[in-house]
FIRO-350490 format. One line per 2 residues: their letters; for each residue x, y, z of C-alpha. Coordinates in nm, 2 decimals. Layout:
<atoms>
A) X:Y:Z; ...
</atoms>
This chain:
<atoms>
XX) 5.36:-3.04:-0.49; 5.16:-3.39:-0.48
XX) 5.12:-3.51:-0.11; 5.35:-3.80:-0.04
XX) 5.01:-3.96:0.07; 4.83:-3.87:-0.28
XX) 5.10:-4.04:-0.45; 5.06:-4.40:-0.21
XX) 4.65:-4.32:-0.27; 4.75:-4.40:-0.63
XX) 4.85:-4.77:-0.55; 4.66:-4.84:-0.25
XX) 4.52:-5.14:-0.41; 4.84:-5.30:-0.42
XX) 4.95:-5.15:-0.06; 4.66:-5.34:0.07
XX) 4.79:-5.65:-0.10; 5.13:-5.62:-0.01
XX) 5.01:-5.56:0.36; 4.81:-5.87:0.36
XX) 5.07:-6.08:0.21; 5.34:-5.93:0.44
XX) 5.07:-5.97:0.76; 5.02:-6.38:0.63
XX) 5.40:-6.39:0.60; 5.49:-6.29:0.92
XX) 5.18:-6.47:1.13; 5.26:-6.79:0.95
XX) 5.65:-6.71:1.05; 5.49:-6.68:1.45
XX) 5.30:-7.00:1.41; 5.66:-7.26:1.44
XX) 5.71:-7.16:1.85; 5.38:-7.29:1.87
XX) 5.44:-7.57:1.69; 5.78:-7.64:1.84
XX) 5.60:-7.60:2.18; 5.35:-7.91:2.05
XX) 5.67:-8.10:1.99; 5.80:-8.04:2.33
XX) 5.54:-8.10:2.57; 5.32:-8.34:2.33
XX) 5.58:-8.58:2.17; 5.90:-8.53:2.34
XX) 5.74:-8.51:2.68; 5.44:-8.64:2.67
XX) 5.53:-8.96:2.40; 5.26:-8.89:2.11
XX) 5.45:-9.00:1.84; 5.14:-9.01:1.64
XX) 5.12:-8.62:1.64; 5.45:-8.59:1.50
XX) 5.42:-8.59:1.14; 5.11:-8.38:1.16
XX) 5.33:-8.12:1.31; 5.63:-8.17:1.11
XX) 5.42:-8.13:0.81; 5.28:-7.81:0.95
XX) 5.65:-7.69:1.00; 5.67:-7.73:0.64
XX) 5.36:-7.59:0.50; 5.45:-7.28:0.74
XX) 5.83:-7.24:0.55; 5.62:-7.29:0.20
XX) 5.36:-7.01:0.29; 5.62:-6.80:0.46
XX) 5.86:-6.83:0.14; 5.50:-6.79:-0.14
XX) 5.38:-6.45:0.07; 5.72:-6.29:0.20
XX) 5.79:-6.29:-0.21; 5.48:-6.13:-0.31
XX) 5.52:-5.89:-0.05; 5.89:-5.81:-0.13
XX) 5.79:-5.78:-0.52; 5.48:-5.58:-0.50
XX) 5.66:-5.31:-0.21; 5.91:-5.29:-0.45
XX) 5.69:-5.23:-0.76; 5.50:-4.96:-0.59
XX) 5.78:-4.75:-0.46; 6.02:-4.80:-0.80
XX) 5.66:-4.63:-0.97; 5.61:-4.37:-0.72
XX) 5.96:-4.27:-0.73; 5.91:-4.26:-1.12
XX) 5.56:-4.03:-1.07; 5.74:-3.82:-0.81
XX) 6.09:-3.75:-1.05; 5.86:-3.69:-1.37
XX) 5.68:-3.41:-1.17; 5.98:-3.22:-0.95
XX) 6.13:-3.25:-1.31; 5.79:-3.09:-1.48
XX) 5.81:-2.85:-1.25; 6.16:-2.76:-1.28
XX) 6.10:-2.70:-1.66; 5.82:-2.47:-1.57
XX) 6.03:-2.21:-1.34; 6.14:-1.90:-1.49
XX) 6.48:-1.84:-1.58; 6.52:-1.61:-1.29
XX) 6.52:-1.94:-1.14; 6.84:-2.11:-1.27
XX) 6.99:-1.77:-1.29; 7.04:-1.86:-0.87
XX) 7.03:-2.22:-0.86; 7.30:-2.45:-0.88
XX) 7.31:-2.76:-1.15; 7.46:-3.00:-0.90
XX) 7.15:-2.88:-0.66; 6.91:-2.95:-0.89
XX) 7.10:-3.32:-1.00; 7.12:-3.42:-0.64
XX) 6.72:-3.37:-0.57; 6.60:-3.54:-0.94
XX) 6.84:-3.81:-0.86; 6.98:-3.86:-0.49
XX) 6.68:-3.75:-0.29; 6.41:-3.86:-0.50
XX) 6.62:-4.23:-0.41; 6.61:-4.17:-0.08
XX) 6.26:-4.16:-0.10; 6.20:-4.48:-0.28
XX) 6.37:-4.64:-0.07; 6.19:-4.54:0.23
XX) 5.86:-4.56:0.07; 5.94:-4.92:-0.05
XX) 6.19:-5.08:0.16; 6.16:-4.90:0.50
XX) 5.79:-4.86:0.48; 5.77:-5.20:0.45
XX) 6.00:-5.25:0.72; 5.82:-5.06:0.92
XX) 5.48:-5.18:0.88; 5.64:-5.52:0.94
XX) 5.82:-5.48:1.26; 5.52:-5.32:1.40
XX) 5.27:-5.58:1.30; 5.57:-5.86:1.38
XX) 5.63:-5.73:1.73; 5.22:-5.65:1.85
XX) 5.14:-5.99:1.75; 5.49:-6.19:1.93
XX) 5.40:-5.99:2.27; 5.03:-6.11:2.16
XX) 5.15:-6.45:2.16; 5.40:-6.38:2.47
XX) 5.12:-6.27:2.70; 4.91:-6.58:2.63
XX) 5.19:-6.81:2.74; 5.33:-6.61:3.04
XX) 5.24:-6.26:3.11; 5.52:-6.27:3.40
XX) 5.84:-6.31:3.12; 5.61:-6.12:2.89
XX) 5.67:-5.81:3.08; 6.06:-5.77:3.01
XX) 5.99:-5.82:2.63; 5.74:-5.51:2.64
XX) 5.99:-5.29:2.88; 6.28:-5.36:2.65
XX) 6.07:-5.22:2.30; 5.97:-4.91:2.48
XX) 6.34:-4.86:2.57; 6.42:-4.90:2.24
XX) 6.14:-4.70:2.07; 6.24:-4.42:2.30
XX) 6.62:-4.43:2.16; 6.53:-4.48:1.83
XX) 6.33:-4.15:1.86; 6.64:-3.97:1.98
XX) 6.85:-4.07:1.72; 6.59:-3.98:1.44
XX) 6.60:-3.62:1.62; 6.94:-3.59:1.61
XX) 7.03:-3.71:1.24; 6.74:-3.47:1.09
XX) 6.93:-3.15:1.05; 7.25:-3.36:0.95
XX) 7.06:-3.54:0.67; 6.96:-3.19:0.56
XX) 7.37:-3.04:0.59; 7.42:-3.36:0.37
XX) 7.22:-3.33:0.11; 7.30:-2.97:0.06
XX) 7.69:-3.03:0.04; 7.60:-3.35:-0.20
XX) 7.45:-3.06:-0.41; 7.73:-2.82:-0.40
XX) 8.01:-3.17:-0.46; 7.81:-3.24:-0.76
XX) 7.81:-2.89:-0.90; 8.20:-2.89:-0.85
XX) 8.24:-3.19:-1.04; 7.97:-3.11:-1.29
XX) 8.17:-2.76:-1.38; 8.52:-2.92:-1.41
XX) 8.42:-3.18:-1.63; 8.23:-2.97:-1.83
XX) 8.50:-2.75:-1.87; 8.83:-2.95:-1.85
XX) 8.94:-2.82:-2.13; 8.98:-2.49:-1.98
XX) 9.12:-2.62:-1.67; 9.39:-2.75:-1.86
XX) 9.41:-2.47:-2.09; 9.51:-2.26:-1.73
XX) 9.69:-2.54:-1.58; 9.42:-2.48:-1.27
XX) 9.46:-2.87:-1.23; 9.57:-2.81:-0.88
XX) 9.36:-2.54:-0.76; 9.00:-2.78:-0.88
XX) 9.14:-3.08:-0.75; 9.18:-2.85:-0.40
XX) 8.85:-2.70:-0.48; 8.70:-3.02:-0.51
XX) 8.90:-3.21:-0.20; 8.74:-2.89:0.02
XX) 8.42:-3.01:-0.08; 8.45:-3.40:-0.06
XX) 8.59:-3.30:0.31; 8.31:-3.14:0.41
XX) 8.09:-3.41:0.28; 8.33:-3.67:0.47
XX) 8.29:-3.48:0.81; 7.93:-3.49:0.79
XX) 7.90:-3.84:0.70; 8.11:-3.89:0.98
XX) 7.90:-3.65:1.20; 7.61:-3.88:1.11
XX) 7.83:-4.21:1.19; 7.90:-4.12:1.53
XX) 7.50:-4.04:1.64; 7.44:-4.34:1.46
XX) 7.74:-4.53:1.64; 7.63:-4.39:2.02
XX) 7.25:-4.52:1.96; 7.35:-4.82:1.78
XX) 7.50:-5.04:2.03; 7.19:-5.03:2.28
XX) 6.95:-5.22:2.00; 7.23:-5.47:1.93
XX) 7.32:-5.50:2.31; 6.98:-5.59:2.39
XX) 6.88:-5.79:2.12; 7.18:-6.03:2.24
XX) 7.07:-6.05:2.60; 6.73:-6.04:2.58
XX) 6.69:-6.46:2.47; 6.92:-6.52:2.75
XX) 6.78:-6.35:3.06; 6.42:-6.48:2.89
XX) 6.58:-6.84:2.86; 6.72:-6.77:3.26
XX) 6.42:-6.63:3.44; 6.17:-6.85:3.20
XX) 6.41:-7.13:3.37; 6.29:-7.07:3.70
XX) 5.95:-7.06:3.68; 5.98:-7.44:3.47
XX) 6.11:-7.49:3.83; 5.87:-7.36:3.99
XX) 5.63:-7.55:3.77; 5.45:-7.23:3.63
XX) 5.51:-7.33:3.30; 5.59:-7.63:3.08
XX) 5.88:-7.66:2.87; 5.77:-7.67:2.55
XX) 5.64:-7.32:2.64; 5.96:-7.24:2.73
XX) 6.12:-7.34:2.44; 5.85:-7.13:2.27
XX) 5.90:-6.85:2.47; 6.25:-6.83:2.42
XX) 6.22:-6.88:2.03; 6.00:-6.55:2.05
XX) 6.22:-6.42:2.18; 6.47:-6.45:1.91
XX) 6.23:-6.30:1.73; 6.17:-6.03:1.88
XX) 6.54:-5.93:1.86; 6.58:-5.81:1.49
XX) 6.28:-5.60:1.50; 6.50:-5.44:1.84
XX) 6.81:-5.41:1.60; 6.62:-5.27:1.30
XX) 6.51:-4.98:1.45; 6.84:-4.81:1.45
XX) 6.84:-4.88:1.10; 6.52:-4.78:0.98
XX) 6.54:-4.46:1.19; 6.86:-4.39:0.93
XX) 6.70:-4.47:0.65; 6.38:-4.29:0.78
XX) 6.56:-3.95:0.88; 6.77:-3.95:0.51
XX) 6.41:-3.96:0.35; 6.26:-3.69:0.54
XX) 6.56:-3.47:0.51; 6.53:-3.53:0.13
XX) 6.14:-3.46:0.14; 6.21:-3.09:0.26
XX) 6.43:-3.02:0.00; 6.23:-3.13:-0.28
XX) 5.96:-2.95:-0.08; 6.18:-2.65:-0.14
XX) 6.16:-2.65:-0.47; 5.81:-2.70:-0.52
XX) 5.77:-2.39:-0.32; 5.91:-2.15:-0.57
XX) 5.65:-2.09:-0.83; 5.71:-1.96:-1.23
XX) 5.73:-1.60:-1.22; 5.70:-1.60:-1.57
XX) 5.31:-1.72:-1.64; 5.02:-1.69:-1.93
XX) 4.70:-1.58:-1.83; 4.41:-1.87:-1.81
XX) 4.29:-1.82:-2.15; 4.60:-1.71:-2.34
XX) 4.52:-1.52:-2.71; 4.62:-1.80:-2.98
XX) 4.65:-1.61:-3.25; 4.55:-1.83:-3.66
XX) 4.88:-1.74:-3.77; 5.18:-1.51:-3.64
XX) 5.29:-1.31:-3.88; 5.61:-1.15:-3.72
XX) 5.52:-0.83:-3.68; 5.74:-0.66:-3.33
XX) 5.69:-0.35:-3.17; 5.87:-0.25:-2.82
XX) 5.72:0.05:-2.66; 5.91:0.23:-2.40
XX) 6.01:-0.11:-2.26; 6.25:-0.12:-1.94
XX) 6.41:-0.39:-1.76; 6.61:-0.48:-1.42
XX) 6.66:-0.78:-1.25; 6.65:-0.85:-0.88
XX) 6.92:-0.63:-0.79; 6.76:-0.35:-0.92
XX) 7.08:-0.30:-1.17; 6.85:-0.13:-1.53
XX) 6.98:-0.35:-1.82; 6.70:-0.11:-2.10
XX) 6.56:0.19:-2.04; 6.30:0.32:-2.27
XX) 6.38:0.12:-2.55; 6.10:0.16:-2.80
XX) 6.12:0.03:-3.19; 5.92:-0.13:-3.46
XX) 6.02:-0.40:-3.72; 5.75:-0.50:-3.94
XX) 5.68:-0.89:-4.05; 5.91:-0.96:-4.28
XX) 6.16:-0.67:-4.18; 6.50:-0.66:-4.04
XX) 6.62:-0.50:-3.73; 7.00:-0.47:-3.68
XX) 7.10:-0.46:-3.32; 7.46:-0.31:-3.18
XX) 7.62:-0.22:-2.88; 7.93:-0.30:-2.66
XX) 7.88:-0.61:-2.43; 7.70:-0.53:-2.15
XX) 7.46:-0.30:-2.31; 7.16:-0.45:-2.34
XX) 7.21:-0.64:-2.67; 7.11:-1.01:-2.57
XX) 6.82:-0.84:-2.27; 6.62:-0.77:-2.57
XX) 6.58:-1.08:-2.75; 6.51:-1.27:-2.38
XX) 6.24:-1.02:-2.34; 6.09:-1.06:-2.66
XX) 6.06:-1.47:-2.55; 5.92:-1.39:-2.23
XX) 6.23:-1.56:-2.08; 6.15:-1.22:-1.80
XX) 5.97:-0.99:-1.83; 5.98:-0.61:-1.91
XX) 5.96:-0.39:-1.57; 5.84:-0.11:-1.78
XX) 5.64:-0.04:-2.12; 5.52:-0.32:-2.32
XX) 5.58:-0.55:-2.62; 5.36:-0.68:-2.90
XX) 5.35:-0.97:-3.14; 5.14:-0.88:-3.42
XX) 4.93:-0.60:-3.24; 4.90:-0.85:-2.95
XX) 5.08:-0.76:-2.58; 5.29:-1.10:-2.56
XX) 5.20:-1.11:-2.19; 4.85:-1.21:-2.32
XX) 5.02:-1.47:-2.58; 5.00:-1.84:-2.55
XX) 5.38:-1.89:-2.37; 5.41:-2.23:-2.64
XX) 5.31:-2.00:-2.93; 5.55:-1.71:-2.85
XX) 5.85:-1.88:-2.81; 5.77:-2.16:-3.08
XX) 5.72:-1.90:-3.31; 6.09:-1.77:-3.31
XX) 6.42:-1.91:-3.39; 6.67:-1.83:-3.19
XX) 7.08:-1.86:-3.24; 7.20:-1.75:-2.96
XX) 7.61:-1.63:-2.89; 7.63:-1.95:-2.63
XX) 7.53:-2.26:-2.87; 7.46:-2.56:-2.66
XX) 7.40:-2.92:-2.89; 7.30:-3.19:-2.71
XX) 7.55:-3.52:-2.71; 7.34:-3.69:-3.00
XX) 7.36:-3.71:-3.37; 7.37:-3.39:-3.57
XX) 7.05:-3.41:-3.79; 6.90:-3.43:-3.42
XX) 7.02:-3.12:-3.28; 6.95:-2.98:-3.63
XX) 6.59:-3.13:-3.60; 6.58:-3.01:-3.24
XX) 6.32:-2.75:-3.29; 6.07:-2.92:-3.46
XX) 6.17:-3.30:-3.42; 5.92:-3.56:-3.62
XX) 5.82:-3.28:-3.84; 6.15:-3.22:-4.05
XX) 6.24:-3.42:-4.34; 6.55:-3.53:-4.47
XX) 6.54:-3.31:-4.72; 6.50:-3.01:-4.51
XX) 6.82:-3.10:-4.28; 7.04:-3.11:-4.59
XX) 6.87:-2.80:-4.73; 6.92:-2.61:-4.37
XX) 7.27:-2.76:-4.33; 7.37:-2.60:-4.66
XX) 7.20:-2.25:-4.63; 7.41:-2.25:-4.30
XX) 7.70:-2.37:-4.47; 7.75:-2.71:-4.29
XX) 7.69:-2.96:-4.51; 8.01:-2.92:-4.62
XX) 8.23:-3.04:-4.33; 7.96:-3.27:-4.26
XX) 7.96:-3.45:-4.52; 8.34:-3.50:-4.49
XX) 8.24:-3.67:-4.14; 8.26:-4.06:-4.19
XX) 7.89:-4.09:-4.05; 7.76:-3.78:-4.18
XX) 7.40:-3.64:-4.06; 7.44:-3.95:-3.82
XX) 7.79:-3.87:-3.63; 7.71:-3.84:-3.28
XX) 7.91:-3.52:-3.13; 8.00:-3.50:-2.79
XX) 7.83:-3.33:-2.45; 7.77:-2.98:-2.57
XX) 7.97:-3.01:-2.94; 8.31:-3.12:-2.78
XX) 8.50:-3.20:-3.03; 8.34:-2.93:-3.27
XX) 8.53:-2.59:-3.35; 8.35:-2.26:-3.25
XX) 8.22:-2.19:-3.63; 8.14:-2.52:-3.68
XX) 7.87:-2.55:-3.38; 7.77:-2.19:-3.49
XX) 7.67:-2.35:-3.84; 7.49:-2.66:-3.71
XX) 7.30:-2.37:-3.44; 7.19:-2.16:-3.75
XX) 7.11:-2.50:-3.96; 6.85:-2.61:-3.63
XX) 6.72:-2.23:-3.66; 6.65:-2.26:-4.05
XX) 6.47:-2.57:-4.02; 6.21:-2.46:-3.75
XX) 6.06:-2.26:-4.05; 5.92:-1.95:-3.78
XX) 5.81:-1.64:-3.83; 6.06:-1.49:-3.66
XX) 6.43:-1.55:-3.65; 6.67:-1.43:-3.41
XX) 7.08:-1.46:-3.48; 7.29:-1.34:-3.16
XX) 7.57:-1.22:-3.28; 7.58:-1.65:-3.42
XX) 7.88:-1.56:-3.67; 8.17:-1.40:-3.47
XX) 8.33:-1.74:-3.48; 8.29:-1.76:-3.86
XX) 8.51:-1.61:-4.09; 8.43:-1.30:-4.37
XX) 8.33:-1.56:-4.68; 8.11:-1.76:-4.48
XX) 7.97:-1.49:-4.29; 7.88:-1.34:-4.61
XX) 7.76:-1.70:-4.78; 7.50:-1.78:-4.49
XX) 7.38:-1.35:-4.49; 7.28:-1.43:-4.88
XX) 7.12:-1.75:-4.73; 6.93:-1.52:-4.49
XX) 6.86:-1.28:-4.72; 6.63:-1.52:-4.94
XX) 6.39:-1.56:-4.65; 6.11:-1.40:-4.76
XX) 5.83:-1.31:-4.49; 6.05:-1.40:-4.20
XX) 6.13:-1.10:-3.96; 6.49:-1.11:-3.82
XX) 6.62:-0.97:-3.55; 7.02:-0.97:-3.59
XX) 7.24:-0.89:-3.32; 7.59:-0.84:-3.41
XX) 7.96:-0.68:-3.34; 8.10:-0.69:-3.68
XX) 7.89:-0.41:-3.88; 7.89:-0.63:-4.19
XX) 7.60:-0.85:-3.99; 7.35:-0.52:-4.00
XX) 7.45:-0.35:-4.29; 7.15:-0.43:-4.46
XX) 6.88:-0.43:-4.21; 6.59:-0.16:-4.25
XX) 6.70:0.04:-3.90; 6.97:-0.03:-3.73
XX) 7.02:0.02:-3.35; 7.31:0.14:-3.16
XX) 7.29:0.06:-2.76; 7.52:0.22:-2.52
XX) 7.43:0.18:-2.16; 7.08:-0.03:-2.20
XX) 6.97:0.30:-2.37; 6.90:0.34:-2.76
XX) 7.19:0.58:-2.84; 7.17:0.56:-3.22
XX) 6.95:0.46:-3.49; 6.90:0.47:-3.86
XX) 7.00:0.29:-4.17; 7.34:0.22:-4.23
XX) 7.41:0.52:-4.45; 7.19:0.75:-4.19
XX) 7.43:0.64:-3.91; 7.78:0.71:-4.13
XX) 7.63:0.99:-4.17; 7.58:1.09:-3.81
XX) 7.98:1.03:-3.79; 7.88:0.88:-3.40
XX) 7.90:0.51:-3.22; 7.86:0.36:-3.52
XX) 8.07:0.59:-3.78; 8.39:0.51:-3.49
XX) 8.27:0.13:-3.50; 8.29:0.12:-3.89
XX) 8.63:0.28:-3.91; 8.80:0.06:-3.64
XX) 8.68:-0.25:-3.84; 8.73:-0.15:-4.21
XX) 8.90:0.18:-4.13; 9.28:0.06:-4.30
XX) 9.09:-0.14:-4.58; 8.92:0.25:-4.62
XX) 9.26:0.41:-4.63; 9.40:0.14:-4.89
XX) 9.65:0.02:-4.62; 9.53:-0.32:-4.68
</atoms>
């Protein structure tokens, strides 16, 4: 992870500008006590009336300048942190591409939606508007107890007592509101993961009448987020009170005590009047730094969990100079290849096979066995524990990770379209390189141009967030139509018909069938999906129980012989 500091080096330029302006601003903004004092003790007092309009028109050439340079340093603050907070979500969002799947397998959407977007905000705002804040009550209060001291060191004093007091609270309240800032942020993540699940899946809510049960589910959550809130209210609430309490006394024990010594002739009134004007203005910087200390703990809180992420590195990786091989010709071979995940639970154990470019390998097995394991291992989505696999003679650890995986096609059992337009999730896999042409042609070798066409926009209706509004089969169709029009050497169909019925199960297999020089990898419940692969594998327990053609594994009267008469076993017997 970038530095904070390597992303403000990036914009320094305009920093410096932004200072200068905001250090113009705020001297120009110190020079009116001065001038009031001239008023005072020159004209009022003293009767030079022929100094007035000198320093009237200074008065107003000090509200112009204060107006021109507090704009340009408002503006260019909040140009510079709006672009850093763009540079810093492009890169924790780069990064979050580049983890491994292992990765999201354990970490929660709403986590990863309340960093990109809520944290990263925090951040902007304290990089642009508390930063600026900052550098402006610093440089605001050094130079009004600069200008104090040179008109009366005596009231100067109570000024300078009353910022340390308050530096020393703010302090205490920053150390306080740390750990809750970090308690908040994590139960923002889990609140937006409870709302992102239910929406995404209302349907099923409903379907369950569970309406009841999420919206307690959900109230848990948004209690927990109120308590902390709360939590911070009432650290920010006990601190608060001092910076506003003494903000309000200050002018008047200034305006008493500088009284006095007008009395005692140790000072004129027109410094008075000045005196007490800075001290006015001393006040809001005393009443900010409850506020900025906030702001300032939220951001740091939010820092440490983008940190967090940063900290976990891919475990999935290519070596520094990957093989790019001229041109993959689909040629797969496991050898002895095992697998287990964290837990150390074995999904495959010595599962070895060989399907040549332009072959066919049928894959079966109840759920649980193994089935989808394979296909994730072949796209380096984790990697094998044990033995090793190749892709065209080459180890696909050594592969280029972009050439691997763009080289397959992949319809998976869980199809996921984007909310956009069909031809764009058809044109998903290689979008700006497919023509019309080859949507319609992909559509209808998948056997979708036909209800799409019956849609009033056609290739242009827009379907909803992940299909809604799509039956089962028919985001099945548009999944395989995306996979045909990537044109790869290797296609892989997880079992991507189950929610199709017999005839079109059997139109898109002829479809398939007239790939020449593609290898395909077909994974499948319903034996009519494999019948005609070259070898056909049966997995029971993450193990390779069976193999063979289909008639080789009839013959062997085992998983597979049981699996083919339970689903054609009364059409067999002429029941049907």
């Amino acid at each position: 992870m970038k530095k904070l500091t390597a992303y403000l080096g990036q914009h320094i330029g305009g920093y410096l500008f932004a200072i200068l302006s905001m250090m113009i601003a705020v001297s120009l903004d110190l020079l009116s006590p001065q001038l009031t004092r001239h008023i005072v003790d020159d004209v009022i007092v003293g009767g030079e009336m022929e100094k007035l309009k000198y320093l009237l028109g200074g008065i107003l050439a000090v509200g112009v300048g204060r107006c021109i340079f507090g704009y340009a340093k408002e503006f260019t603050f909040d140009r510079i942190s709006a672009s850093i907070a763009t540079d810093m979500r492009r890169d924790l969002f780069a990064h979050i591409q580049s983890l491994s799947t292992e990765f999201f397998d354990r970490t929660q959407t709403g986590e990863l939606m309340a960093r990109v977007k809520d944290d990263i905000d925090r951040i902007w705002n304290a990089v642009g508007y508390v930063s600026m804040l900052i550098l402006e009550v610093i440089f605001h209060v050094t130079v009004i107890l600069v200008c104090m001291y040179s008109l009366s060191w005596k009231l100067a004093v109570l000024p300078t007592c009353c910022m340390i007091f308050c530096a020393v609270l703010a302090l205490r309240m920053e150390s306080r509101l740390g750990q809750i800032y970090e308690d908040i942020s994590e139960e923002n993540a889990a609140l937006n993961t409870v709302a992102e699940e239910n929406l995404a899946g209302v349907r099923t809510v409903k379907a369950f009448a569970r309406e009841k049960f999420e919206i307690a589910k959900f109230l848990s959550h948004n209690r927990r987020y109120y308590d902390l809130n709360m939590k911070q209210s009432r650290v920010f609430v006990r601190y608060s009170p001092w910076f506003s309490l003494i903000g309000k006394l200050l002018p008047l024990v200034i305006l008493l005590l500088g009284g006095f010594l007008y009395m005692q002739g140790e000072m004129t009134l027109g410094t008075l009047t000045a005196f007490v004007e800075y001290s006015t203005n001393i006040v809001w910087p005393m009443e900010m730094l409850g506020w900025l200390s906030n702001d300032f703990s939220s951001a740091v809180g939010s820092y440490r969990k983008i940190k967090r992420i940063y900290a976990v590195k891919p475990v999935i990786t290519q070596s520094e100079h990957p093989v790019v091989l001229k041109q993959v010709q689909g040629d797969i071979r496991f050898e002895h290849v095992s697998f287990h995940k964290a837990d150390l639970h074995e999904i495959l154990s010595d599962i070895t096979f060989h399907v040549k470019a332009g072959g066919t390998v049928g894959i079966m097995g109840a759920t649980g066995s193994g089935k989808t394991s394979i296909i994730q291992l072949l796209q380096r989505l984790y990697d094998a524990t044990d033995g090793a696999i190749y892709l065209d003679g080459v180890n696909i650890r050594d592969l280029s990770l972009s050439q691997l995986r763009s080289s397959i096609s992949s319809v998976m059992q869980d199809v996921f379209l984007f909310s956009d337009t069909i031809r764009e999730n058809v044109v998903l896999g290689k979008k700006g390189r497919v023509t019309a042409g080859e949507v319609v042609t992909a559509s209808q070798n998948a056997q979708a141009s036909e209800f799409i066409d019956r849609l009033e926009s056609g290739y242009d209706t827009v379907i909803g967030e992940r299909g809604v509004g799509l039956s089962g089969g028919q985001k099945q169709r548009i999944s395989i139509a995306r996979a045909l029009a990537k044109h790869t050497p290797v296609l892989v169909l997880d079992d991507s018909t189950s929610a199709l019925d017999m005839e079109t199960e059997f139109a898109i297999q002829q479809s398939l069938a007239q790939l020449k020089g593609t290898t395909k990898i077909i994974i499948a419940h319903r034996i009519s999906a494999v019948r005609h692969a070259d070898e056909i594998l049966v997995l029971e327990g993450g193990r390779v129980a069976e193999r063979g053609t289909h008639e080789q594994l009839l013959a062997q009267k085992g998983l597979y012989y049981k699996t083919w008469q339970a689903q054609y076993g009364s059409w067999l017997n002429g029941e049907v």
